[in-house]
C-alpha positions as CSV (number, residue, x, y, z in Angstrom):
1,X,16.7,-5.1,-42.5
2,X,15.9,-7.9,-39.8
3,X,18.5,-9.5,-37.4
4,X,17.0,-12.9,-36.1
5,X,18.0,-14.2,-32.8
6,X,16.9,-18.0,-32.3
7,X,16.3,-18.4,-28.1
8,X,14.5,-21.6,-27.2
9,X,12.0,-21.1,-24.6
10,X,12.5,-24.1,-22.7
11,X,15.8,-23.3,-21.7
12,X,15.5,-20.7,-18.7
13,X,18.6,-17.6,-19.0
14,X,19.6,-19.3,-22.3
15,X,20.8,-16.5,-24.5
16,X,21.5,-16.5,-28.6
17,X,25.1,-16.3,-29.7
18,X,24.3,-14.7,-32.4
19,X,25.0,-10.9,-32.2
20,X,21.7,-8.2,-31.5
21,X,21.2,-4.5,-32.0
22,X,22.9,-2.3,-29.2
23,X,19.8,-1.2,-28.1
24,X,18.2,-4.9,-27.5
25,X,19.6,-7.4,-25.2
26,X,16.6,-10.4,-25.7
27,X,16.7,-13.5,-23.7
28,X,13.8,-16.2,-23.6
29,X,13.3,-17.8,-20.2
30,X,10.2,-20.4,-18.7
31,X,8.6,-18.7,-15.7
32,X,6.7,-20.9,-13.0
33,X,3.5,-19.1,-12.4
34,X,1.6,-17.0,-14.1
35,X,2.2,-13.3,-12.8
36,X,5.7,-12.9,-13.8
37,X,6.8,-12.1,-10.5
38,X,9.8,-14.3,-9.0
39,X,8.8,-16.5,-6.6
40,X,9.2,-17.0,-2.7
41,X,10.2,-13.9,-0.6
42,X,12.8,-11.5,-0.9
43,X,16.7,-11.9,0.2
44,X,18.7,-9.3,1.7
45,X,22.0,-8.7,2.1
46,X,23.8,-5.7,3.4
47,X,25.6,-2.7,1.5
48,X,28.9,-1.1,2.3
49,X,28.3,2.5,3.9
50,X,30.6,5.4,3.6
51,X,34.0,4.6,5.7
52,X,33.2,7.7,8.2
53,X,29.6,6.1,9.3
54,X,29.8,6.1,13.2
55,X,29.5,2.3,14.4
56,X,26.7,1.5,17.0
57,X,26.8,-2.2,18.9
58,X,23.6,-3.1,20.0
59,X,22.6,-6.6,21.5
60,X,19.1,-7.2,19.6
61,X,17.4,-11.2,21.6
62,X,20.5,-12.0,22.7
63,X,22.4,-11.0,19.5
64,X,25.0,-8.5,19.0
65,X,24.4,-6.4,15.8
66,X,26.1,-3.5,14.6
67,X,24.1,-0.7,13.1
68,X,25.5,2.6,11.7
69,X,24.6,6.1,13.4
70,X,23.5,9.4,11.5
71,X,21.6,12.7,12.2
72,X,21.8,16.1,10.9
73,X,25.2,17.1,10.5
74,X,26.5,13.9,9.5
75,X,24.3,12.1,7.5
76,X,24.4,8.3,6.4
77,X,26.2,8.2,3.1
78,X,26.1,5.0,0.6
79,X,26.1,4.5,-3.1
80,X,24.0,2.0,-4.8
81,X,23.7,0.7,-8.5
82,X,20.2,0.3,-9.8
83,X,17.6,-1.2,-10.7
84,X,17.8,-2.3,-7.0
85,X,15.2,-2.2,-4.3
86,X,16.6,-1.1,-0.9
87,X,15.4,-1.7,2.8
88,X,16.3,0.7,5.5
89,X,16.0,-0.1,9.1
90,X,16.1,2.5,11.6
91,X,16.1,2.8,15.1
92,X,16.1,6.5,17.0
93,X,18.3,6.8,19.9
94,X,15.7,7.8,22.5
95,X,16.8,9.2,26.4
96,X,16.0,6.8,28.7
97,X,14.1,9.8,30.5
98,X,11.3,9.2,27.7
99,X,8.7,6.4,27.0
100,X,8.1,7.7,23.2
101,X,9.7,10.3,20.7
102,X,9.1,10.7,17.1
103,X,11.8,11.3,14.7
104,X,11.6,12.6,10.8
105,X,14.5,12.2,8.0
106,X,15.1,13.2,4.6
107,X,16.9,11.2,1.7
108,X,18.7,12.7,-0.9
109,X,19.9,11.0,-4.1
110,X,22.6,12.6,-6.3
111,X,22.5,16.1,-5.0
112,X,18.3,15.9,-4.9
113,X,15.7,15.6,-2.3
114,X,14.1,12.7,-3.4
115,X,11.3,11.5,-0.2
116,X,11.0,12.3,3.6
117,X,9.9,10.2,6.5
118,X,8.2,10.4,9.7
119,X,8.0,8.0,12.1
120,X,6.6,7.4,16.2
121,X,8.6,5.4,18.2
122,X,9.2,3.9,22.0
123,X,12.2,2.2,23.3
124,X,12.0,-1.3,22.1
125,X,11.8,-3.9,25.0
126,X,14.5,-6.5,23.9
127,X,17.2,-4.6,22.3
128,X,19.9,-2.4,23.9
129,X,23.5,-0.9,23.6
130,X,26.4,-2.8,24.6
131,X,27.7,0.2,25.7
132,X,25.4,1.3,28.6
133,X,24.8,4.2,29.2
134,X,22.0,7.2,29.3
135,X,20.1,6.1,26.0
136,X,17.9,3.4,24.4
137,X,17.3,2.6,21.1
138,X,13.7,3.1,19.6
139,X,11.2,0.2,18.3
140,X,12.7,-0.4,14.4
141,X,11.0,1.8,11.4
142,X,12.3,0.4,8.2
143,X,11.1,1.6,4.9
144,X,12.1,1.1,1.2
145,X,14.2,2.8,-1.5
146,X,13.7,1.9,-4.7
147,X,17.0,3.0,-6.9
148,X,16.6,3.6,-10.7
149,X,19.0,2.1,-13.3
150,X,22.7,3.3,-12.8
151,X,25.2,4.1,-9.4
152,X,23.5,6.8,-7.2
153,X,24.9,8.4,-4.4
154,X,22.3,8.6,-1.5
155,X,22.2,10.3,2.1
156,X,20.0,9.7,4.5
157,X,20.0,12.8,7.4
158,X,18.1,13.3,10.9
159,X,16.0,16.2,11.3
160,X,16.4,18.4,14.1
161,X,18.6,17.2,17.1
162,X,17.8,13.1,16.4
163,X,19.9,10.8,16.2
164,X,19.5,7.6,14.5
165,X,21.2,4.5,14.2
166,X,20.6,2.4,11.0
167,X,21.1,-0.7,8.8
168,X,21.0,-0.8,5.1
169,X,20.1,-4.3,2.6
170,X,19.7,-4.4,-1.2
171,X,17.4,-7.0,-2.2
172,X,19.3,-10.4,-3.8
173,X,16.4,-10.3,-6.4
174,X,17.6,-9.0,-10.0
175,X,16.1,-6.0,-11.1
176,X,14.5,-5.0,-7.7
177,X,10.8,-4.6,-8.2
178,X,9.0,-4.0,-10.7
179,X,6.1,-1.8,-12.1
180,X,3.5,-2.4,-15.3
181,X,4.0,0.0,-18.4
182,X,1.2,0.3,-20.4
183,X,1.5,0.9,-24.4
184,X,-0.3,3.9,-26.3
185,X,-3.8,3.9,-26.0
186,X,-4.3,2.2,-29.5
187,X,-3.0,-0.9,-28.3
188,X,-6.3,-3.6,-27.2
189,X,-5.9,-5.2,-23.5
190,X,-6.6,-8.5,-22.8
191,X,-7.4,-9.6,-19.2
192,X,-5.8,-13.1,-18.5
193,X,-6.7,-15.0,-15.1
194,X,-4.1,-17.1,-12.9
195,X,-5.9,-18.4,-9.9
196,X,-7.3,-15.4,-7.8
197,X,-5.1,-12.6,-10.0
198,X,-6.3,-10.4,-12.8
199,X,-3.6,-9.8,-15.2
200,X,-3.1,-7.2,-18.0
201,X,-1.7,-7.9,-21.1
202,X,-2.2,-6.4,-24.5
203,X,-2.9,-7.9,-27.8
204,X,-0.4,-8.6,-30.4
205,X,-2.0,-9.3,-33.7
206,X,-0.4,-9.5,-37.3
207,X,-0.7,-6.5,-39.0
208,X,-1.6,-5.0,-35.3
209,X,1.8,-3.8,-33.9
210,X,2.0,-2.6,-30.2
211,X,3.9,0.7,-29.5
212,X,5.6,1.6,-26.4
213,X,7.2,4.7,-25.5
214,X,9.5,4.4,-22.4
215,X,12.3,7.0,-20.7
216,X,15.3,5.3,-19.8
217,X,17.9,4.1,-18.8
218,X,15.9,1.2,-17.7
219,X,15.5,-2.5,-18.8
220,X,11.8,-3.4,-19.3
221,X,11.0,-6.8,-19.4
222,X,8.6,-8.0,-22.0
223,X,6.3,-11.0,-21.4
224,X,4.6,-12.9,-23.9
225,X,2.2,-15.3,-24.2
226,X,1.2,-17.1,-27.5
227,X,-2.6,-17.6,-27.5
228,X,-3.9,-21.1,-28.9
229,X,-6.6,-22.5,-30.7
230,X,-8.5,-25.5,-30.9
231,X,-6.4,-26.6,-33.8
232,X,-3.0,-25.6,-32.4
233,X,0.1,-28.3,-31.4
234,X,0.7,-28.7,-27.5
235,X,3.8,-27.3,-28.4
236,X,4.1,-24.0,-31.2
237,X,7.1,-21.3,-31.7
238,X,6.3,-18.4,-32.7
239,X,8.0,-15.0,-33.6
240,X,8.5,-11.6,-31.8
241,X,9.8,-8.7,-33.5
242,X,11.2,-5.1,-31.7
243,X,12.0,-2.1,-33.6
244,X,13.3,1.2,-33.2
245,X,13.4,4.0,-35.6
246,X,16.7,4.1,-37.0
247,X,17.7,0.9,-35.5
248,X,17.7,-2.5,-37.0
249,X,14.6,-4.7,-36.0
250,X,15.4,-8.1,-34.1
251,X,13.3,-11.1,-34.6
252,X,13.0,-13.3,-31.4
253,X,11.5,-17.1,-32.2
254,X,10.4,-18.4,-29.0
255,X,9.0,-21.9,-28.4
256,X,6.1,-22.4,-25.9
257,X,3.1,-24.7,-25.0
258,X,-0.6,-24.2,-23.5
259,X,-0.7,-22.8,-20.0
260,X,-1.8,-25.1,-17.4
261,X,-2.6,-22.4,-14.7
262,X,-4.2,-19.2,-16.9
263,X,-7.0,-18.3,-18.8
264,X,-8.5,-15.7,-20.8
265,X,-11.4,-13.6,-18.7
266,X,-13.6,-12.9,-21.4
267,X,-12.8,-15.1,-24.3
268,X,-13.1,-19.2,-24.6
269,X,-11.5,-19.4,-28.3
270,X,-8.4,-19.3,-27.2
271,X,-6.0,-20.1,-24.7
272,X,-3.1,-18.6,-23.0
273,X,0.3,-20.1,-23.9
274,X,3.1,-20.5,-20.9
275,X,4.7,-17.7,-20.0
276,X,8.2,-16.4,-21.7
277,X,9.7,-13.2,-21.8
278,X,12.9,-10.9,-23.0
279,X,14.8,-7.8,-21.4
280,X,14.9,-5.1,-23.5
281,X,17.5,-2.2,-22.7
282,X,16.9,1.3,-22.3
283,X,19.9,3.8,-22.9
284,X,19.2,7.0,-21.8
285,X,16.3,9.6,-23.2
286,X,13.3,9.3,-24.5
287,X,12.4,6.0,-27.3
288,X,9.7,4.1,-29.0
289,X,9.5,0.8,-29.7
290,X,7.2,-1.4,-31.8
291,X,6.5,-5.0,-31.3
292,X,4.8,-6.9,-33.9
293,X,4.2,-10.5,-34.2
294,X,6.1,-11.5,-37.1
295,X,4.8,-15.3,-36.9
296,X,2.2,-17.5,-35.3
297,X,0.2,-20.5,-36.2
298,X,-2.8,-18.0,-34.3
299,X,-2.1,-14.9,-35.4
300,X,-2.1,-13.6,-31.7
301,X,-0.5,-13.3,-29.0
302,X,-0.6,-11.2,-25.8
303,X,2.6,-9.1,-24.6
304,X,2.6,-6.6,-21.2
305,X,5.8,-4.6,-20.2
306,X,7.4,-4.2,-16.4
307,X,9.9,-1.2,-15.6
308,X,11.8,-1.1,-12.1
309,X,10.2,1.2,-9.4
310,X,12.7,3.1,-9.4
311,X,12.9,4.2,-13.2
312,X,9.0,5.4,-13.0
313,X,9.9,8.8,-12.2
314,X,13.1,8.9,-14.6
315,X,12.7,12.4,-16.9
316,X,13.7,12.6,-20.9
């Protein structure tokens, strides 16, 4: 048994009212560019530490900021829901005796050890304590955390007798960012070109399903591209199909029309369609999915799959 949802492309977030399969949450959107990635640069904004995080004023060019102090006995406590990337900004509380010091921590997510850092550092020239007193803080060392899908509990501790005084920002961008997932090995790529970029996408024929196996939870996003011909309207819909075993199959339509920006590497019969896509959720464990092109004035179109960071390393 099918279950159709009808999503026009043309309308960006626009969802079906129609009901869907647990397991599938579709919805159609136009994307400007042809990578898939969102465009401009990544906003931040801060997360809500653990009320017992020691408070640190600091006058940064003039500014007075207030960053959060660890090290190894109390350790810099936070929970975060992914997929979300994070960025952690450091600075090591360095004697004013010294002129560099190095500093190494560990993070641990839910009870595990999950990365370690290292860092060199010297007292940074235009920042300071309100608070004078024997110590400076260090030249910043930020680096990233990329949380998988769900709430996580994280710590961040000092190594040794450091101290550190930090910030923490979750990106503004929804789903944090994101990795390619390639299908099983059957499945035939397809090398589309968007200005200077390479971009890998796998063929969806009919009769010539692509299959997917993924870990979640996770949400993978699906792009798609129809492919047209010579004979083709500017404008075409076309129709997706998802299944699971034991799970109903849900036809997407999607309407499209050629891509001004992208082009096929190492074909000139056909031509890349405007970029759509649909989320499809992950609950947790091990699943396979198949996508088949259920209809297309073509016959073909070209589909590639994007996982948060974070979930890469999730385990069945």
């Amino acid at each position: 048994m099918n279950r159709r949802a009808e999503v026009a492309g043309g309308d960006p977030g626009r969802r079906s009212r129609r009901p869907l399969a647990a397991a599938l949450a579709l919805a159609a959107a136009l994307l400007v560019g042809g990578s898939g990635a969102a465009a401009g640069a990544a906003a931040w904004k801060t997360i809500p530490l653990s009320g017992y995080a020691a408070r640190t004023a600091m006058m940064v060019e003039g500014k007075q900021t207030t960053y959060h102090r660890f090290d190894a006995v109390q350790p810099l406590s936070f929970k975060a829901t992914g997929p979300v990337r994070l960025k952690v900004l450091t600075r090591l509380v360095i004697p004013n005796s010294r002129e560099k010091d190095s500093y190494a921590l560990v993070v641990v997510r839910d009870g595990v050890q999950v990365d370690a850092k290292a860092f060199d550092t010297a007292p940074a020239e235009k920042a300071f304590y309100v608070a004078l007193d024997s110590v400076r803080p260090g030249v910043i060392r930020r680096f990233y955390l990329d949380v998988p899908t769900g709430e996580h509990a994280y710590e961040i501790r000092a190594e040794g007798i450091a101290r550190v005084d930090a910030r923490v920002f979750a990106s503004t961008e929804v789903g944090g960012e994101r990795v390619g997932l390639a299908p099983r090995d059957d499945a035939r790529p397809e090398i589309l070109v968007s200005g200077d970029k390479e971009l890998t996408y796998y063929l969806l024929a009919e009769g010539e399903p692509v299959t997917l196996d993924v870990v979640g939870p996770t949400s993978v996003r699906v792009n798609v591209r129809l492919m047209f011909d010579a004979a083709m309207q500017k404008r075409e819909s076309f129709v997706v199909a998802v299944g699971e075993q034991g799970a109903e199959e849900v036809l997407t339509r999607i309407e499209t029309s050629r891509s001004e920006t992208v082009r096929c590497r190492d074909r000139g019969d056909v031509l890349p369609g405007a970029l759509r896509h649909f989320a499809l959720d992950v609950a947790e464990g091990r699943h396979t999915y198949r996508f088949r092109l259920a209809e297309a004035a073509s016959g073909l179109a070209a589909v590639s799959f994007h996982i948060p960071r974070g979930d890469v390393a999730n385990a069945p």
